[in-house]
C-alpha positions in Angstrom: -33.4 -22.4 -71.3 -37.3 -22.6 -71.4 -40.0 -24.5 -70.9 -43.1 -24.6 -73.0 -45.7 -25.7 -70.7 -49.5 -26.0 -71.2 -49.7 -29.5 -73.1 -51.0 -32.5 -71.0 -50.0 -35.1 -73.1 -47.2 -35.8 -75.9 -46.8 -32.9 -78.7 -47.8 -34.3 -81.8 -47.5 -31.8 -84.5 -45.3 -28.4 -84.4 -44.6 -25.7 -86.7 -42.2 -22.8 -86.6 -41.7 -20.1 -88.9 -38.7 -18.2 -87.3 -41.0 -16.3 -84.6 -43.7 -18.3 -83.3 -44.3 -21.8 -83.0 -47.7 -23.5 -82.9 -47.8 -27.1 -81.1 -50.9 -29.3 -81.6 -51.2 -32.1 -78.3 -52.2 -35.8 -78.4 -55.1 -34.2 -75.4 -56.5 -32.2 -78.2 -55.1 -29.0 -77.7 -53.1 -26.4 -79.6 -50.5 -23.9 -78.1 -49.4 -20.9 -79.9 -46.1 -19.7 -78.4 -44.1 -15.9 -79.8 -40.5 -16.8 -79.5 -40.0 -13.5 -81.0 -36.3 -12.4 -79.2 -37.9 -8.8 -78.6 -41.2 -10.0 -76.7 -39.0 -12.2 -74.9 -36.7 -10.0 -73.7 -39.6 -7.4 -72.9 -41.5 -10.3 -71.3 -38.5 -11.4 -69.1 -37.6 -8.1 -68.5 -40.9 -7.0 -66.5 -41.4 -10.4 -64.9 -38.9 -10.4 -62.1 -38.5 -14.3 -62.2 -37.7 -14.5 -66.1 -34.5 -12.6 -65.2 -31.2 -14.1 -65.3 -28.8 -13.8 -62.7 -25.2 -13.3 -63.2 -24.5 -17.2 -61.7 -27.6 -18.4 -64.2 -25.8 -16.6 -67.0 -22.8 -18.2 -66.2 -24.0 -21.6 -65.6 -26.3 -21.6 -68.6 -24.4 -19.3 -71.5 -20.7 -20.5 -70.5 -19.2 -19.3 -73.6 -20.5 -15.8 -73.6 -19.5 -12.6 -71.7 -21.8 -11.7 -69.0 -24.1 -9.1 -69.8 -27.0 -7.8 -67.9 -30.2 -8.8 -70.0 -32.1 -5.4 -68.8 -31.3 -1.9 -69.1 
């Protein structure tokens, strides 16, 4: 449902510890990412292009009962 951007070439190394993953890059960078389900809902929440529509909900969370993602 996300992409990570940032990386110009191939991820070589990664490491997650429930919250926040850290990728290292084969172009010598590393990325530090909070995956934290709070900050991303806050994060989505304020940006009006994180938001999902009723149709994305749908056509990406088929299973589950539409529910508007922000109060």
């Amino acid at each position: 449902m996300a992409t990570l951007t940032g990386h110009t070439g191939p991820v070589e190394t990664l490491a997650f510890d429930g919250t926040m993953l850290a990728t290292a890059g084969d172009d010598t960078t590393a990325r530090l990412w909070d995956l934290n389900p709070t900050s991303l809902t806050r994060r989505a929440c304020t940006t009006p292009t994180g938001r999902l529509s009723e149709d994305e909900w749908h056509r990406y969370l088929p299973t589950f009962p539409y529910q508007p993602p922000c109060p």
